[in-house]
C-alpha positions as CSV (number, residue, x, y, z in Angstrom):
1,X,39.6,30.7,-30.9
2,X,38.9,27.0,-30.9
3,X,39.6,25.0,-27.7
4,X,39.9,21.4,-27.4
5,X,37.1,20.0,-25.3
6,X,36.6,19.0,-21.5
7,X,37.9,15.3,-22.0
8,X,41.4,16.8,-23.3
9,X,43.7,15.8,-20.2
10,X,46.4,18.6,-21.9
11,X,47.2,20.9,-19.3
12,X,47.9,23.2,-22.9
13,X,45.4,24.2,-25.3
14,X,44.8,23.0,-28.3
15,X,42.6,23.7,-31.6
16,X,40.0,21.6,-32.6
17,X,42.3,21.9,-35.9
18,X,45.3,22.3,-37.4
19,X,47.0,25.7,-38.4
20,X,46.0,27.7,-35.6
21,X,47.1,31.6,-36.6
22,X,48.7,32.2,-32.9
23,X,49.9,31.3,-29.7
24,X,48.3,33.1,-26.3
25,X,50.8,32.6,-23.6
26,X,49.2,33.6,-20.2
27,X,51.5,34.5,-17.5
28,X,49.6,35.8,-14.0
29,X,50.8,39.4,-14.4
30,X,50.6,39.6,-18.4
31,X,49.6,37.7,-21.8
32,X,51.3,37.3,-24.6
33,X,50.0,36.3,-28.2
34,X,52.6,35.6,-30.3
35,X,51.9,34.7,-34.4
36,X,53.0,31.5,-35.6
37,X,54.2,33.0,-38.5
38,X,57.1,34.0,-36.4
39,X,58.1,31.0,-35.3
40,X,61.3,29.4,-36.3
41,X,61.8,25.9,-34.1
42,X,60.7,24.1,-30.9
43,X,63.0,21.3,-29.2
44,X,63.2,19.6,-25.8
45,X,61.5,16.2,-23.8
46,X,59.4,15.2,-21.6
47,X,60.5,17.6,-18.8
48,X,61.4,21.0,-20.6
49,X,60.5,22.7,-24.0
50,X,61.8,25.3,-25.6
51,X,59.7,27.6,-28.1
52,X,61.8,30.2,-30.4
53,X,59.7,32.6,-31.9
54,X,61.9,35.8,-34.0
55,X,61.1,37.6,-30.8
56,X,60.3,36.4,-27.9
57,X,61.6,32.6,-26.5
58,X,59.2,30.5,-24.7
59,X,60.1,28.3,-21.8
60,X,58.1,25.2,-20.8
61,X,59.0,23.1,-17.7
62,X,56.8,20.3,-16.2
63,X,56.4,16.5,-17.0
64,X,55.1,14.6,-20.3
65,X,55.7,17.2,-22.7
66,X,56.7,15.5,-25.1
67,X,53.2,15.6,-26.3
68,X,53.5,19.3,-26.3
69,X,56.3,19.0,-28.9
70,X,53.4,16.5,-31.0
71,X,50.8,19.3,-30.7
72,X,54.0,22.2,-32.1
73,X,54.4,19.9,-34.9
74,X,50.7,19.2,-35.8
75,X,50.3,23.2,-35.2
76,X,47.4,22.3,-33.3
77,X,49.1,24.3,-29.9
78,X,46.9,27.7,-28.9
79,X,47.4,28.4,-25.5
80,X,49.4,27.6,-22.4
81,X,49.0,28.9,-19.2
82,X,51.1,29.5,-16.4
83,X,50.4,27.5,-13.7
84,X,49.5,29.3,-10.4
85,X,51.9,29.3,-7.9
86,X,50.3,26.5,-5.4
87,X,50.1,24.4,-8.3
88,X,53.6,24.4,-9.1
89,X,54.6,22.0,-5.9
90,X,51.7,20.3,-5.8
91,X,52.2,16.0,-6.0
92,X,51.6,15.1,-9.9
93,X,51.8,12.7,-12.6
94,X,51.0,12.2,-16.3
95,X,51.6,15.5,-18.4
96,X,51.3,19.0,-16.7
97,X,53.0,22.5,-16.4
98,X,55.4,23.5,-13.5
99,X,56.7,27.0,-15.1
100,X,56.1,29.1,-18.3
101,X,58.6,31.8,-19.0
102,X,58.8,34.0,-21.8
103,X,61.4,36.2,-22.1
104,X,62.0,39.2,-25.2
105,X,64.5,38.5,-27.8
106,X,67.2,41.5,-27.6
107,X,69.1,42.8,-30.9
């Protein structure tokens, strides 16, 4: 799997290029790869973005994701990672990750 490298100020991973064949979501008690070929649309803003896969939905909550919507669209995303749980209060600014949540589609 290609990751971008240390100067990418992301708090996502992305490939070094485009058409990346999955997603790995990693949550702290589990991780999820999910094929791209099963995705069907992404919307949202800056502060929340939702992923819809044909079986799962993915959840992204933070600040400056609108970039995360860029990387979608370029299908440059690989990875995002769920932030541990000191980081999610800690003081920020620019782009990061407060919560990832991915939950099973049902029927």
């Amino acid at each position: 799997m290609n990751i971008a490298s240390a100067g990418n100020e992301r708090p996502w991973r992305t490939g070094r290029e485009a058409s990346q064949s999955s997603l790995e979501l990693v949550l702290i008690g589990r991780t999820y790869v999910l094929p791209w070929t099963q995705f069907l649309y992404a919307e949202g803003g800056d502060d929340e973005v939702h992923l819809i896969f044909a079986t799962h939905d993915v959840l992204v909550r933070g600040a400056g994701l609108q970039v995360l919507l860029a990387d979608v669209a370029a299908h440059r995303l690989v990875g995002i990672n769920e932030p541990l749980r000191g980081e999610r209060f800690a003081a920020r600014t620019g782009m990061w990750i407060r919560e990832l949540v991915v939950t099973k589609v049902e029927g």
